[in-house]
C-alpha positions in Angstrom: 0.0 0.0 0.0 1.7 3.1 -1.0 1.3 6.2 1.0 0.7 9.8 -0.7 2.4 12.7 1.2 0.9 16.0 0.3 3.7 18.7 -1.4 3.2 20.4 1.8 3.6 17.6 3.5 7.1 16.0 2.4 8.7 19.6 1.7 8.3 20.1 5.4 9.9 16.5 6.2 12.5 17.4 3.7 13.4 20.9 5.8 13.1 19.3 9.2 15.6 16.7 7.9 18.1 19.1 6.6 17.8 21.5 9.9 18.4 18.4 12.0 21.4 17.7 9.9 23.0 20.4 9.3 23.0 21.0 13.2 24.7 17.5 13.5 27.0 18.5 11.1 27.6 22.4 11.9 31.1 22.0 14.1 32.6 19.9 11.2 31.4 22.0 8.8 32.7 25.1 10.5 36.4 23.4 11.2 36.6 22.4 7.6 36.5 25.5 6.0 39.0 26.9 9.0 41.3 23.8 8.5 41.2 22.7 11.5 41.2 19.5 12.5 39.1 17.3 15.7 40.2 13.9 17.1 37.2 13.1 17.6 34.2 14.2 15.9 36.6 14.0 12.2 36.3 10.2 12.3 32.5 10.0 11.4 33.3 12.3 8.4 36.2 10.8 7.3 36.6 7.5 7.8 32.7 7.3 6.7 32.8 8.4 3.0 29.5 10.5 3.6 29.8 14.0 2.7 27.2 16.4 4.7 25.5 17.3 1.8 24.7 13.9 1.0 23.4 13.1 4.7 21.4 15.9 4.3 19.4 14.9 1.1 16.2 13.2 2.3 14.6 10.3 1.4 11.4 9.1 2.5 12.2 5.1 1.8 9.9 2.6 0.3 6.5 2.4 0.0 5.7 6.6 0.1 5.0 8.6 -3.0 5.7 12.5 -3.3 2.6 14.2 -4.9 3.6 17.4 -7.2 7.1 16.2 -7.2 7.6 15.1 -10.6 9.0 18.6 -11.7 11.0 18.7 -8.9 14.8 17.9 -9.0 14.9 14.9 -6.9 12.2 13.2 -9.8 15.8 12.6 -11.4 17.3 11.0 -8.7 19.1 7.9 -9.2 16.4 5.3 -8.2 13.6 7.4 -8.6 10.4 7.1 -10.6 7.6 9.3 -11.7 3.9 8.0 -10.9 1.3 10.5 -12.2 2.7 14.0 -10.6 4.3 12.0 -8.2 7.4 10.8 -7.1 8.5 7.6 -5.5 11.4 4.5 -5.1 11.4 2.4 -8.3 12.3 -0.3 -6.2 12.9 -3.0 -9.4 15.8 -0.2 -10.2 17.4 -0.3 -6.4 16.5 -4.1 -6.3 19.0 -4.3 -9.3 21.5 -2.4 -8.4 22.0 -2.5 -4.5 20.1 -6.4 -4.4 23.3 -7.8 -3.1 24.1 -5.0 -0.3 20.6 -5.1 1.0 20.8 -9.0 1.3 24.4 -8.5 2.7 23.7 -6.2 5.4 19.9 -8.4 6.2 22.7 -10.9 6.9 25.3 -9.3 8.9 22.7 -7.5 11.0 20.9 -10.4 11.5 24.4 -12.4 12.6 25.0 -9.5 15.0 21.5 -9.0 16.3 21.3 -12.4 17.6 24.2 -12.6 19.9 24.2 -11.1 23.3 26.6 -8.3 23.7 30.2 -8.6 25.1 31.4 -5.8 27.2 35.0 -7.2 28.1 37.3 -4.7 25.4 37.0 -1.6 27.7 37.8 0.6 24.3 41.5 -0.8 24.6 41.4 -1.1 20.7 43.0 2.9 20.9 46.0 2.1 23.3 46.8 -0.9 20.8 46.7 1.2 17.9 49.7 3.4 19.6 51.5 0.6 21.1 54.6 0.5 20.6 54.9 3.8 18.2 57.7 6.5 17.9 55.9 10.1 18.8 55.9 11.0 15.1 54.0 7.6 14.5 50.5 8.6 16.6 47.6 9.3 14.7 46.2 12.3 17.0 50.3 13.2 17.7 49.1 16.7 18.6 47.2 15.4 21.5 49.7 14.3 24.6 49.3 10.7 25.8 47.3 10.8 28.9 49.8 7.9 30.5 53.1 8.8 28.4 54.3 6.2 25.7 55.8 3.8 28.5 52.5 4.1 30.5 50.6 3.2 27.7 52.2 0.6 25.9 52.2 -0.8 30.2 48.1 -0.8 29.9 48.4 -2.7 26.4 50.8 -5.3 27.9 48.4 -5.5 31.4 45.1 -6.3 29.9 43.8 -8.7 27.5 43.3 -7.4 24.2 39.3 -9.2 23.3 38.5 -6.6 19.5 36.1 -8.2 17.7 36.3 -6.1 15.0 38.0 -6.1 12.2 38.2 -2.8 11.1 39.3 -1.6 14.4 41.8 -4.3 14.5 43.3 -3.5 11.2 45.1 -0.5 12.4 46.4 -2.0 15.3 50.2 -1.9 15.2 52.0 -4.9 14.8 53.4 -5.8 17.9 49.8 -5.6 19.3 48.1 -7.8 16.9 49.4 -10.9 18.3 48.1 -9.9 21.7 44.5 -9.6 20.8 42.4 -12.7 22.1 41.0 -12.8 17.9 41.8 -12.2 14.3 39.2 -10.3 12.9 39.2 -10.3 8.9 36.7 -9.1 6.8 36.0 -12.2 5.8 34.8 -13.1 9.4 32.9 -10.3 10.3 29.5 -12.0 10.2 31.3 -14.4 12.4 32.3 -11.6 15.1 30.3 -8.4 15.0 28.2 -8.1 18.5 25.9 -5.3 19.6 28.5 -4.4 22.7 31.5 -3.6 20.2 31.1 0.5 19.8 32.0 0.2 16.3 29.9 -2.6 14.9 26.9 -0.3 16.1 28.6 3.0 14.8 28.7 0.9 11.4 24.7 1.1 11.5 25.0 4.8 10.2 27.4 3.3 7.2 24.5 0.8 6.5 21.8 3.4 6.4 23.6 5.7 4.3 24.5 2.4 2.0 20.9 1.6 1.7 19.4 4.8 0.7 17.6 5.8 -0.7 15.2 2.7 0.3 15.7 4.0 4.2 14.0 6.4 5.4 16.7 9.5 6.3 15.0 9.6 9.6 16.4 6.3 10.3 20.2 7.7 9.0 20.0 10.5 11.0 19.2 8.4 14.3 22.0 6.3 13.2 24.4 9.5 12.4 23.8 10.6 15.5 24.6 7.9 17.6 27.6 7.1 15.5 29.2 10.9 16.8 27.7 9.9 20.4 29.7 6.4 20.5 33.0 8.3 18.5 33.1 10.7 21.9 32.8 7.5 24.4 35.2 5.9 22.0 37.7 8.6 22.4 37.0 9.2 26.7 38.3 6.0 26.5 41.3 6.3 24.8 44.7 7.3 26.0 44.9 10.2 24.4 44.3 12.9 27.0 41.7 15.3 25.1 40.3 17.5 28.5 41.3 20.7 26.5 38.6 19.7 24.1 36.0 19.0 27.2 36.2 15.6 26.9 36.9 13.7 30.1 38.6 10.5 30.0 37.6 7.1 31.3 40.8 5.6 32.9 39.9 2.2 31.6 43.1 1.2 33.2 41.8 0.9 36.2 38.4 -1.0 37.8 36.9 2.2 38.3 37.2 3.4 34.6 36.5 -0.4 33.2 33.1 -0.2 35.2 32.5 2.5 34.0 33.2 2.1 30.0 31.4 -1.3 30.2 28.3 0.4 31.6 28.6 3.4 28.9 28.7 0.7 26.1 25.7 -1.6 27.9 23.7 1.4 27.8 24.8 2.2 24.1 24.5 -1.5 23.1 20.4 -1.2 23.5 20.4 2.1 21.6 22.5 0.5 18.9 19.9 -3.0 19.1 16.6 -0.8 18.6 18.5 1.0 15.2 19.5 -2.2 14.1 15.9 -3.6 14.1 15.1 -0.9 12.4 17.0 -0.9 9.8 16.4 -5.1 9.3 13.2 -4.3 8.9 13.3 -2.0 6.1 15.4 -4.1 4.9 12.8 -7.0 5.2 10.4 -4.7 3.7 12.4 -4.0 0.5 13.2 -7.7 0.1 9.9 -8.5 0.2 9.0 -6.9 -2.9 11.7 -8.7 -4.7 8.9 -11.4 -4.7 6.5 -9.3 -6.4 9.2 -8.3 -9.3 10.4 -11.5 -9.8 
């Protein structure tokens, strides 16, 4: 059953969606153009290949047609169709081209929903990624080392390494790869992704913005914005001391601080689950018209 939004109605959505994003996106956007970069909030921008504008475009996902949009610009939008005066998802076209990703990511998200969350890590995927280094090595090398080189690479060498995933593990250094409890590969992601592991639920904005425009952008917006929520817990965690920036650390190397990271990333781990269902059931919703087509 398709739904019909009124002109009114959808350019509204359309604005409300922008405002939100653009006020997601505002400090980013402001430090770009200044050069200046952020050890934290960069990472959502950067390592995600999502440009604000993009973010920003709405889409209203499947099953909703735009009335009076047909002269409007987005009626040439890739995956688009014109119905009447209308606008809407030609879902045989997205089915065609982005079939495979949708199935992938019903898979993955599936995989991951299903297993209960670990909370062991403590966010020590950061200290392993600086284990080891020369000063000139460090990612963030402008930020000081809350614990010094020595005191860090002591944490690494103190407490079992347990990442799960992959493409956190990939830029740990060498020496600390051998000391992680797993070998993540891409390959074995399905195998490893859990809803405690910050980044596998930070990957749900990566999904959402994969599967547009068959999601709804309400949906990638929630996602987008608990993806910069988890990047700040991510980096209080680290041992990169980043208080000039009013972000207070977690000392995760102590019982204090692994108390209370693991009761940061329980509490994220149910935000994370209740996106996830989400977006598997959009996903279950597109997939079901694949019947239909075929």
């Amino acid at each position: 059953m398709t739904q019909v939004l009124a002109e009114q109605e959808w350019r509204a959505a359309a604005a409300a969606h922008a405002d939100r994003v653009d006020a997601l996106t505002a400090g980013h956007r402001e430090r770009r153009a200044r050069g200046i970069p952020h050890p934290v909030e960069d990472f959502v921008f950067t390592y995600y290949p999502f440009t604000p504008s993009a973010i920003r475009r709405w889409h209203p996902g499947l099953g909703v047609r735009l009335a009076g949009a047909a002269a409007d610009p987005r009626a040439q939008w890739r995956h688009y169709r014109i119905v009447d005066d209308g606008v809407e998802l030609d879902v045989a076209a997205y089915l065609a081209a982005r079939g495979d990703t949708l199935t992938f990511v019903r898979d993955l998200l599936t995989r991951t929903a299903d297993r209960p969350p670990q909370l062991g890590c403590f966010g020590l995927h950061e200290w392993a990624m600086v284990y080891r280094q020369r000063p000139d090595e460090v990612r963030h090398s402008r930020w000081p080392l809350r614990l010094g080189r020595a005191g860090t690479d002591a944490v690494v060498e103190a407490n079992p390494l347990r990442c799960s995933h992959f493409d956190a593990f990939r830029f740990f250094t060498e020496p600390a790869r051998p000391l992680n409890s797993l070998t993540p590969t891409r390959a074995s992601q399905a195998d490893l992704d859990q809803p405690g592991c910050l980044h596998a639920t930070m990957d749900l904005y990566k999904w959402a913005m994969k599967l547009a425009p068959a999601i709804p952008s309400e949906l990638v917006a929630d996602t987008l914005e608990l993806a910069l929520d988890l990047r700040v817990l991510d980096m209080r965690a680290s041992p990169y001391d980043l208080r000039d920036l009013g972000i207070e650390p977690i000392a995760v190397e102590t019982p204090e601080g692994k108390a209370t990271y693991a009761g940061e990333q329980r509490r994220y781990a149910a935000r994370g689950q209740a996106l996830r269902m989400r977006l598997l059931s959009a996903c279950a919703s597109v997939l079901a018209e694949r019947a239909s087509i075929d």
